[in-house]
N, CA, C and O of each residue as an XYZ file, in Angstrom:
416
protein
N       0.850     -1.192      0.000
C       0.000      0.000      0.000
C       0.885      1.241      0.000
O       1.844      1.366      0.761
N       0.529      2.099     -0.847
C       0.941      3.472     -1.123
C       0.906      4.501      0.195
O      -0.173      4.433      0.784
N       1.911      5.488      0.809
C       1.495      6.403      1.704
C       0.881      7.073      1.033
O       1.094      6.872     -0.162
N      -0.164      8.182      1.363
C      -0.548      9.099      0.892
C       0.902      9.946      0.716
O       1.609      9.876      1.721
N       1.480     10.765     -0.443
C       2.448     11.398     -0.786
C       1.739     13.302     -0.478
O       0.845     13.908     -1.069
N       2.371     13.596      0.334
C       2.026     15.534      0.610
C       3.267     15.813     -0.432
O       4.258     15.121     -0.664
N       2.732     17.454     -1.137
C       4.178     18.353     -1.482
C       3.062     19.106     -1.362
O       1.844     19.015     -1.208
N       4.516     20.397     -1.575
C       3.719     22.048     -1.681
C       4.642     22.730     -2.722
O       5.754     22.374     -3.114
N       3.880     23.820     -3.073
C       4.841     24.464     -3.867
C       5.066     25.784     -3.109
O       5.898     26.470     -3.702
N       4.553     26.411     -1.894
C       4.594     27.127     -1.047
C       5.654     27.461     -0.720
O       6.438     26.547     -0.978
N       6.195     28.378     -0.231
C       7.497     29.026      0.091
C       7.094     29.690      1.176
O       5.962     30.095      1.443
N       8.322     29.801      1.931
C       8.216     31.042      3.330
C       9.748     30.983      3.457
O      10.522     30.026      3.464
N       9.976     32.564      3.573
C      11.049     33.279      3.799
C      11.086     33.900      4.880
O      10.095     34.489      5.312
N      12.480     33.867      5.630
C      12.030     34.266      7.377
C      11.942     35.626      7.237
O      12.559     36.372      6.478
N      10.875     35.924      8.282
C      10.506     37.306      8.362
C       8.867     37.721      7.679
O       8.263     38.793      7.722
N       8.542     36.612      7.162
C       6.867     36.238      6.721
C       5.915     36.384      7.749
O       5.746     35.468      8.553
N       5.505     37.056      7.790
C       4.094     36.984      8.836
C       3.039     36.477      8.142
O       2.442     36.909      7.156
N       2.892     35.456      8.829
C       1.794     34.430      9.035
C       1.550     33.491      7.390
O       0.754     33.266      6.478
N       2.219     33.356      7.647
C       2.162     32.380      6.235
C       1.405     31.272      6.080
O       1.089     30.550      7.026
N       1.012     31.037      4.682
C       0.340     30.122      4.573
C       0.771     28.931      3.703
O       1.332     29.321      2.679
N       0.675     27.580      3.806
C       1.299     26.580      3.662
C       0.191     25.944      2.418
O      -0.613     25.321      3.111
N      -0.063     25.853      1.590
C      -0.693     24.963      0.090
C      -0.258     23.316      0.041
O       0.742     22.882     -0.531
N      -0.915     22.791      0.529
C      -0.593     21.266      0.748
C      -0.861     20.352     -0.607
O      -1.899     19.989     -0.053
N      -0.883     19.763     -1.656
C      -1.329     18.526     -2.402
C      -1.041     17.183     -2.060
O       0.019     16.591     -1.856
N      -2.097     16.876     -2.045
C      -1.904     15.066     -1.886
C      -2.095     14.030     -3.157
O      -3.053     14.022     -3.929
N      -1.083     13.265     -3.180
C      -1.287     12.185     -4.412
C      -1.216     10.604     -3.724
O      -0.674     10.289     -2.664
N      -1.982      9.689     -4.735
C      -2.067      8.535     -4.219
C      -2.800      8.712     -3.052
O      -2.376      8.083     -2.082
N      -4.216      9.698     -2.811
C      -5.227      9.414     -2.001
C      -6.183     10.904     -1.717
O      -5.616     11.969     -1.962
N      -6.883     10.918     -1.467
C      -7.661     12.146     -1.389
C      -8.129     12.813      0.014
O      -8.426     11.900      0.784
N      -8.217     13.470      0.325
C      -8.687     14.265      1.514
C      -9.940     13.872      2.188
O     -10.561     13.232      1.340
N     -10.257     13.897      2.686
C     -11.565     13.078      3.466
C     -12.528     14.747      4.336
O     -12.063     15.533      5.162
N     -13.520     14.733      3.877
C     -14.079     15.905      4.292
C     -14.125     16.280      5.598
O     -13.728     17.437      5.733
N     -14.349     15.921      6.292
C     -14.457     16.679      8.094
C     -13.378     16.476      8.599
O     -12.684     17.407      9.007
N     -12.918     14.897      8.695
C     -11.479     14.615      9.457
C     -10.530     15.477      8.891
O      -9.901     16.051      9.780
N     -10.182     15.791      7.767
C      -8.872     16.290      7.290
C      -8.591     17.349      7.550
O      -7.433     17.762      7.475
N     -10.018     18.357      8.081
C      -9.714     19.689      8.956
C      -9.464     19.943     10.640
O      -9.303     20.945     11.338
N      -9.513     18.695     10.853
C      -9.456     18.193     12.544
C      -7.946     18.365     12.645
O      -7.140     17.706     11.988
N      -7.663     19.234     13.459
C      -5.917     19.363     13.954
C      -5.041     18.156     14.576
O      -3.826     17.960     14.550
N      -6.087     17.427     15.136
C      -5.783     16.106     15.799
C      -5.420     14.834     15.075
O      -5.115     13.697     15.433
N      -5.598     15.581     13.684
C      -5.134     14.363     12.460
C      -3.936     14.708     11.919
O      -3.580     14.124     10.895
N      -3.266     15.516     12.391
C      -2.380     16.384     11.587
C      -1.155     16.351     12.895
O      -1.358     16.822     14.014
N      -0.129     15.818     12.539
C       0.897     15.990     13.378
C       2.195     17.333     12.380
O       2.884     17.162     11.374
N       2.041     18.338     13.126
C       2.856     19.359     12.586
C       4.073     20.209     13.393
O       3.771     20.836     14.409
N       5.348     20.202     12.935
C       6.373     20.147     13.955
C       6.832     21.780     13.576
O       7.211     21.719     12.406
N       6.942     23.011     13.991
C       7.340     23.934     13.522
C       8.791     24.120     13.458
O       9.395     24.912     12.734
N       9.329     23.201     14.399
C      10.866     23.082     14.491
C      11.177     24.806     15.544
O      10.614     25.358     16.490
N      12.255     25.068     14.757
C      12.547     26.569     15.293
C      12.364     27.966     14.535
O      12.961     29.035     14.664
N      11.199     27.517     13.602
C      10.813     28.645     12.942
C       9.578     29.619     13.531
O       9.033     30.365     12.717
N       9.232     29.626     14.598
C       8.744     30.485     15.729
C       6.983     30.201     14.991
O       6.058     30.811     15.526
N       6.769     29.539     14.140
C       5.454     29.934     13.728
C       4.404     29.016     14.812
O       4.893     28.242     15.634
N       3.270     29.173     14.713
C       2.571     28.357     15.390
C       1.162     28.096     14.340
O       0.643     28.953     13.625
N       0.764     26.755     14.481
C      -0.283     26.361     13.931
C      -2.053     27.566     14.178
O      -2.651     27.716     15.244
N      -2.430     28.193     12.810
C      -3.834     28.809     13.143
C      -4.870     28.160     12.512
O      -5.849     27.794     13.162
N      -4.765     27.939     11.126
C      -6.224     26.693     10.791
C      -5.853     25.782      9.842
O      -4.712     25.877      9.389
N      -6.769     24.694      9.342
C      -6.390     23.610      8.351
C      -7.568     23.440      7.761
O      -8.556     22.932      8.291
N      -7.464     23.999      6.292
C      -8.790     24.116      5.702
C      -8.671     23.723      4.703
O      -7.870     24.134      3.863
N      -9.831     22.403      4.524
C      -9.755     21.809      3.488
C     -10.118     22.751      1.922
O     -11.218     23.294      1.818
N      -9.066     22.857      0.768
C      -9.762     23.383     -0.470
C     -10.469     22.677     -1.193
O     -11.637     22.982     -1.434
N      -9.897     21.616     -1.665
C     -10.611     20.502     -2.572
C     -10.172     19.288     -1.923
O      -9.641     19.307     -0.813
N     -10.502     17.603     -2.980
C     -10.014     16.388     -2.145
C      -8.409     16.428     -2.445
O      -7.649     15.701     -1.805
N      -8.040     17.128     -3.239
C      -6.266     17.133     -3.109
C      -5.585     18.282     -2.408
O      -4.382     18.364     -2.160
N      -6.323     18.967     -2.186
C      -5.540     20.132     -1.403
C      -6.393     20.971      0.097
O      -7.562     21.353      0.147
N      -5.455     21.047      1.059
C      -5.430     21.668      1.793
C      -4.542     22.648      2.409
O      -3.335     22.405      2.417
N      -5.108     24.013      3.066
C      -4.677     24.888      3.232
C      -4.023     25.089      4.995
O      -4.782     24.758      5.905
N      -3.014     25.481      5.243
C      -2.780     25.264      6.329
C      -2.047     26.919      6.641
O      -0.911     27.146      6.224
N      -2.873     28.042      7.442
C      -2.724     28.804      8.056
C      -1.293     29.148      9.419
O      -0.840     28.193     10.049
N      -1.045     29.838      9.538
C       0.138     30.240     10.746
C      -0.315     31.586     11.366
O      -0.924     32.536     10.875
N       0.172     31.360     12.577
C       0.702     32.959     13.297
C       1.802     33.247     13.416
O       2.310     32.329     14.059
N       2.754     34.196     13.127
C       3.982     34.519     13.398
C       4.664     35.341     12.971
O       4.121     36.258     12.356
N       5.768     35.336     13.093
C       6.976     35.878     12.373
C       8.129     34.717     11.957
O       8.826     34.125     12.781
N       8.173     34.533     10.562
C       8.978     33.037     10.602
C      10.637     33.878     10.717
O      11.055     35.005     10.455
N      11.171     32.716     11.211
C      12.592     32.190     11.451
C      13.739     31.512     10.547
O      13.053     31.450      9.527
N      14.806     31.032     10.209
C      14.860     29.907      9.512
C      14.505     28.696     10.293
O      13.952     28.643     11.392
N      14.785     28.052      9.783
C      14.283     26.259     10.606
C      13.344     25.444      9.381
O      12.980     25.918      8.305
N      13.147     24.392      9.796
C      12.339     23.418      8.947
C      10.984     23.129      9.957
O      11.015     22.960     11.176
N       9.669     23.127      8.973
C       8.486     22.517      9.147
C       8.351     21.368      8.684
O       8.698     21.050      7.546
N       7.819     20.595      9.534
C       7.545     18.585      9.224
C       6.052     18.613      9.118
O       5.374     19.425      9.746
N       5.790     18.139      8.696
C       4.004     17.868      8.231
C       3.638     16.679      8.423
O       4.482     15.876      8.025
N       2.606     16.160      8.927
C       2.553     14.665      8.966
C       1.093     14.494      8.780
O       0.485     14.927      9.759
N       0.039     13.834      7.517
C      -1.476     13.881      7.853
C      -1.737     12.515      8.466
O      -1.349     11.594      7.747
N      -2.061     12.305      9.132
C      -2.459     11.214     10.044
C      -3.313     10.249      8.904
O      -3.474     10.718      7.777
N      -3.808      9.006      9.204
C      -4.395      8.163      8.194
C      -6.103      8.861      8.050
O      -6.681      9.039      6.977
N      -6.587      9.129      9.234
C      -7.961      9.374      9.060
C      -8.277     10.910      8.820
O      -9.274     11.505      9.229
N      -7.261     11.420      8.097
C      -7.272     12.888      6.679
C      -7.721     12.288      5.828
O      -8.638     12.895      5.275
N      -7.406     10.872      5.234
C      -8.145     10.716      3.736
C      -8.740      9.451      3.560
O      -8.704      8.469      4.302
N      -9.364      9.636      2.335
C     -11.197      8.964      2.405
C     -10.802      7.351      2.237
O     -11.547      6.371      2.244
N      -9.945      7.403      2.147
C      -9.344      5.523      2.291
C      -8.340      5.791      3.357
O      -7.309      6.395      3.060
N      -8.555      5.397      4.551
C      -7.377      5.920      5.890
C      -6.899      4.152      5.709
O      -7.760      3.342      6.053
N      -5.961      3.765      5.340
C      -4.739      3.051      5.542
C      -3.759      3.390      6.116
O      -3.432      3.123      7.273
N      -3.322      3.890      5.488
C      -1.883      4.616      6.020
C      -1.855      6.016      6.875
O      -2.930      6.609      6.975
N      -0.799      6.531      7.442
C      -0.465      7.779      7.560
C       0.309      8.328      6.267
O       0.729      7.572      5.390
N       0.486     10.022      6.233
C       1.268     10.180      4.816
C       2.576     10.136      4.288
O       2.638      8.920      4.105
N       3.466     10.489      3.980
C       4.673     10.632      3.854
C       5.003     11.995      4.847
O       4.094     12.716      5.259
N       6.294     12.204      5.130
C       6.294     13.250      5.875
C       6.484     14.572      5.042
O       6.739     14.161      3.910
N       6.491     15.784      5.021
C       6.464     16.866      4.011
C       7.102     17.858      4.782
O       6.557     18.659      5.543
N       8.572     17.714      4.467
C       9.578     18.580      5.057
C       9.471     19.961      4.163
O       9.426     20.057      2.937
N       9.439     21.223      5.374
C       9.426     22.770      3.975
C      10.804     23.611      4.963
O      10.571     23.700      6.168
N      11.742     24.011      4.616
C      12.307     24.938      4.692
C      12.100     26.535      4.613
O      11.721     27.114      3.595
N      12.487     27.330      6.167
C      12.115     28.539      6.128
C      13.385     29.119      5.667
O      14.412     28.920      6.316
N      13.386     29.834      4.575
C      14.447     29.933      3.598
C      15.062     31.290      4.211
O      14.355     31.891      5.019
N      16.483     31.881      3.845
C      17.189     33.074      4.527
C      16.718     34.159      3.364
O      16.937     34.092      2.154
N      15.925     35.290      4.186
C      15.842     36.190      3.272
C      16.695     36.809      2.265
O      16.106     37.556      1.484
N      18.225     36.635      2.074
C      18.788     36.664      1.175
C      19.192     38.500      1.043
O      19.872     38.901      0.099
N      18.711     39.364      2.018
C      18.866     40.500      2.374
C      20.330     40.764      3.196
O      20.609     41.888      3.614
């Protein structure tokens, strides 16, 4: 059995307030109520100071995932738990994002 696979094409550069994270899922689809439940969602901010604000489903491949903050550098880990999508087998792959150096 396939993990559900997350990417984003989303970017955050430190010094972003409140950024928002564009999730796609392949090899499985989003599951309507659970997949906006925070409790399905294991999300690690690392040391990029942000903190989790909402998880809103867009369609069955994508969800939107909200912040409060001021980002940092550091790495975000993403994890959707199995009962995010409408065939819960698995949990997903993990979906590492880098808070990139403003380059200033």
């Amino acid at each position: 059995v396939a993990a559900p696979v997350l990417a984003t094409k989303s970017t955050i550069i430190e010094q972003d307030v409140n950024p928002t994270i564009v999730i796609e899922v392949t090899k499985n689809t989003f599951a309507d109520t659970l997949s906006e439940d925070v409790d399905n969602w294991i999300i690690d901010f690392g040391a990029t100071d942000l903190v989790l604000d909402t998880i809103t489903k867009l369609s069955a491949t994508e969800m939107r995932i909200t912040t409060t903050g001021t980002a940092i550098v550091g790495t975000i880990r993403i994890l959707a738990l199995k009962d995010c999508f409408d065939a819960p087998i698995v949990d997903s792959t993990v979906l590492e994002i880098e808070v990139q150096e403003s380059g200033e």
